[in-house]
N, C-alpha and C positions, 0 to 999 in steps of 0.2 A: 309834648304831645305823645300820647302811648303809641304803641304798635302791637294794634290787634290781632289775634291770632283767630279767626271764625270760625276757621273749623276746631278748633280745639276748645272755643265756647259753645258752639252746636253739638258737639258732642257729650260735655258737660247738662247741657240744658237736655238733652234726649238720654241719658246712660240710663241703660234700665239691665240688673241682675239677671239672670237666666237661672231656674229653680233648679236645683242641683240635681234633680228626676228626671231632668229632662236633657242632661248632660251625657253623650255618650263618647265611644272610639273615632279619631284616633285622641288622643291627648298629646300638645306638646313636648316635644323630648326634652332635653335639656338644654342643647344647643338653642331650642324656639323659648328655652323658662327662662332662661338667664338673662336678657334683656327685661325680659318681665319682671323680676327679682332683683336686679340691680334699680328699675325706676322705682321701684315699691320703696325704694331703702331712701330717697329721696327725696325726705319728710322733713319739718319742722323739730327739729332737735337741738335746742339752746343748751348748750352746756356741753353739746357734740359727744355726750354720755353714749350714746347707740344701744340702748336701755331697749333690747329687744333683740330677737332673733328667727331666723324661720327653721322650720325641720318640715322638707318637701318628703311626703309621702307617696310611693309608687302603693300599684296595685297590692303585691306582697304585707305591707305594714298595713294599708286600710284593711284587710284582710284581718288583718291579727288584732286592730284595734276592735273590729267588730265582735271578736270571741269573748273580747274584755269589759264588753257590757254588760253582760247577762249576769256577773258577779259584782259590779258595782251598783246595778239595779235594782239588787237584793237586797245588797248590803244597804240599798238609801233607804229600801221597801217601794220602788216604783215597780207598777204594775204592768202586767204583761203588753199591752198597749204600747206603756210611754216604752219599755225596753226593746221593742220590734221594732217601733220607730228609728230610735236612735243607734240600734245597729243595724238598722239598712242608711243610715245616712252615711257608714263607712264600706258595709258589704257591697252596696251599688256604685258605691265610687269607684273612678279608675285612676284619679290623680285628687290630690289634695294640698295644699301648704298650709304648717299648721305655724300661725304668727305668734310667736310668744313674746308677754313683758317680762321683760329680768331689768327690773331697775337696778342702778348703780347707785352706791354709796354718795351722796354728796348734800354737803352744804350750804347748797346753791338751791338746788333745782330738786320740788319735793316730788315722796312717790308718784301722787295722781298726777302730774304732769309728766312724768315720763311715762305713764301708761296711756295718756292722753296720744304722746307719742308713736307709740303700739299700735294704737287703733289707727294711725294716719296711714302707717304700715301697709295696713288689712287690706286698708280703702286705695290707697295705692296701687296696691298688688288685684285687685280687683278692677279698678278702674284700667290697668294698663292689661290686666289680662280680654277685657272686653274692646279696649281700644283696638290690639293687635286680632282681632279677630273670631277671639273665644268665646265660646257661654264661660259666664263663672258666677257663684254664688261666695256669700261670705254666711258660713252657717255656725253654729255654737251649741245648744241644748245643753241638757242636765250632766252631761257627763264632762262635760270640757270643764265644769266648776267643782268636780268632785276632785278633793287633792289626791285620793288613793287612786283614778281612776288615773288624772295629768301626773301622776311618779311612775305606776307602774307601764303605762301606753307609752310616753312621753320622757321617760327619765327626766321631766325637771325635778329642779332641787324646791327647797322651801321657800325660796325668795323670789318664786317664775310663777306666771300663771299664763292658763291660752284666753288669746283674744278673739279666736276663732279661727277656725278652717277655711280658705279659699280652695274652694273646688273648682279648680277649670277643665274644660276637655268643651268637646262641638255639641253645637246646640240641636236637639232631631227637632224639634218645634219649639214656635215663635211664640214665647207668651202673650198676652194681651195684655195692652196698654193697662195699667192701675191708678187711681184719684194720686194726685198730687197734694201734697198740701198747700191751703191758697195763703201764698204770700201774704197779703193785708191781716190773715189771724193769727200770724203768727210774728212779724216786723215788730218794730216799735222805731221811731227817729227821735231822737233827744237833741235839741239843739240848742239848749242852755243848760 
């Protein structure tokens, strides 16, 4: 017979993101991350590869990533719009963790499933930052897939990509509730 945990499926069944605009001071230190960043790391990893890694962003580096759009922007030719958006998704922030895949060599377990990995990461590190209290968002855009943009912001290498940024810090307002998707159109049960 199992042993159900309810409040840790009530919380599942109600986890709702907090829009990273609406995220403000204080942000947890690091003493309050590190719990959070150790559950994150507590993902399905067959091969125990650890095909991924974080680089936690204070105010300082979100700062400096935001200077580094306005030149990858151009360079993609994204328009002033999508380039104001996307460095206020760093200038407005005050905490960040940016999840990166860096798969490992093997011939076992191929790329997309350690990136599969990556993402459980995100979801982790998200799910356990709003467990413990915090608004957080898991956000991405056009710059996180530009490679000159994740070299020069990020010093990955060629074989790293970002799965995205979890921004946490306190929520100043409650978003409203959003459509779910409904189960039935989305299930299938196969039973032969």
């Amino acid at each position: 017979m199992p042993d159900p945990n309810p409040a840790a499926l009530e919380f599942l069944l109600t986890r709702r993101s907090r829009p990273a605009r609406t995220l403000g001071l204080p942000v947890p230190d690091r003493a309050a991350l590190m719990p959070l960043l150790t559950a994150a790391l507590r993902v399905p990893d067959h091969g125990k590869l650890e095909p991924w890694r974080l680089i936690v962003l204070e105010r300082g580096a979100l700062l400096r990533l935001a200077g580094l759009v306005a030149e990858a922007g151009a360079r993609l030719g994204r328009g002033p719009e999508e380039i104001a958006r996307q460095e206020a998704q760093f200038r407005e922030a005050h905490l960040a963790v940016a999840v990166i895949a860096a798969p490992k060599p093997s011939d076992k377990i191929p790329a997309i499933e350690q990136s599969y990995s990556a993402a459980c990461v995100a979801y982790g590190l998200l799910s356990a930052a709003l467990a413990a209290g915090w608004g957080a968002n898991w956000l991405s855009g056009w710059a996180s897939h530009d490679r000159g943009f994740a070299e020069a912001a990020l010093g990955l290498s060629v074989s790293e990509s970002i799965v995205g940024f979890i921004h946490i810090g306190t929520e100043r307002a409650a978003p409203p509730e959003r459509p779910r998707p409904d189960p039935e159109a989305v299930i299938s049960w196969v039973s032969e």
